[in-house]
N, C-alpha and C positions, 0 to 999 in steps of 0.2 A: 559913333562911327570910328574914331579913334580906336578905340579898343580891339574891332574887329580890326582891323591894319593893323596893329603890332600883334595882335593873337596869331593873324597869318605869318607874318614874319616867323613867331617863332616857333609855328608845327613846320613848317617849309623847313627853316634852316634846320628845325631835330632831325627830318628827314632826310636833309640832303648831305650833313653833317656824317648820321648814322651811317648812310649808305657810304660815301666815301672813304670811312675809318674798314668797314668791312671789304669793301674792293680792297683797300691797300693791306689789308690782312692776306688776303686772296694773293694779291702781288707778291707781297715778300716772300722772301726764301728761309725755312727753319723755322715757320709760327707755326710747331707742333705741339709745344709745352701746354700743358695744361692751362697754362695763367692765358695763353691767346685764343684757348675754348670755351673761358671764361668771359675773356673782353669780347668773345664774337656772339654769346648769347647775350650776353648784358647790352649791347647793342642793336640786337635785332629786339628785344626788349623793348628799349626805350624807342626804335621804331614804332613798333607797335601800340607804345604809351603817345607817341606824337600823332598819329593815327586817329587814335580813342578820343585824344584831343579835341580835331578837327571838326568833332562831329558834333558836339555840343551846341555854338551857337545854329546850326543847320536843323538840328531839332528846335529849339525854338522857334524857329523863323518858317520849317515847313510844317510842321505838325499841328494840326487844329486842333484833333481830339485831345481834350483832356486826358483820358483814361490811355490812352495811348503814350502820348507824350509824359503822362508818370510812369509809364514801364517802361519808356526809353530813358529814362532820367534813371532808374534803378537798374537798369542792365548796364547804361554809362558810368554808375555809382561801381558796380561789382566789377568791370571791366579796367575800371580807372584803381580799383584796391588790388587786383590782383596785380595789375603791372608794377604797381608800388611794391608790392610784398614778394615779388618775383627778384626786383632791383635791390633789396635788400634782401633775399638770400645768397643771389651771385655777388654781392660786394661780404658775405662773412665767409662764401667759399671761395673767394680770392685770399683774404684776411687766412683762414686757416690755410690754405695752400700754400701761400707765402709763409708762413710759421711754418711748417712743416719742411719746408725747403730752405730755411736758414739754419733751423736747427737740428737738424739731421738731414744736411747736405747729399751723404751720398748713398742711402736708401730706397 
């Protein structure tokens, strides 16, 4: 029971986290640069990876069928790699962004 209470804790806090970093993106004034079209997908991102999350112990707990409950196990599988493999593409085009904009600053 333990488990499920910190698991909640921390799809809640990715979510409420995510959402606040992108409101105050939305707030500021001048997040037009590329690197803040960056942070606001990578965000809505990991959103959606705290999302995917959520849902796991809820299949176990409501799903009887077996044959069912393995093809939500494997859509949770391909839904949980792509958010992974999404977060690691917008952190190497931040990475090359930022290279690009240190070293030919004014291009």
């Amino acid at each position: 029971m333990a488990f499920y209470a910190i698991w909640i804790i921390e799809v809640v806090s990715g979510l409420i986290l995510n959402l606040l970093f992108l409101l105050s993106l939305i707030k500021a004034d001048g997040c037009t640069a590329n690197t803040y079209v960056f942070l606001a997908s990578l965000a809505v991102t990991d959103m959606l990876a705290s999302a995917t999350l959520s849902l796991t112990p809820f299949r176990d707990l409501l799903i009887q069928n077996k044959q069912t409950q393995d093809l939500m196990c494997l859509l949770g599988v391909v839904i949980s790699s792509g958010c992974l493999l999404s977060n690691m593409l917008h952190t190497l085009c931040m990475g090359i962004d930022r290279y690009i904009a240190i070293n030919y600053p004014h291009r």
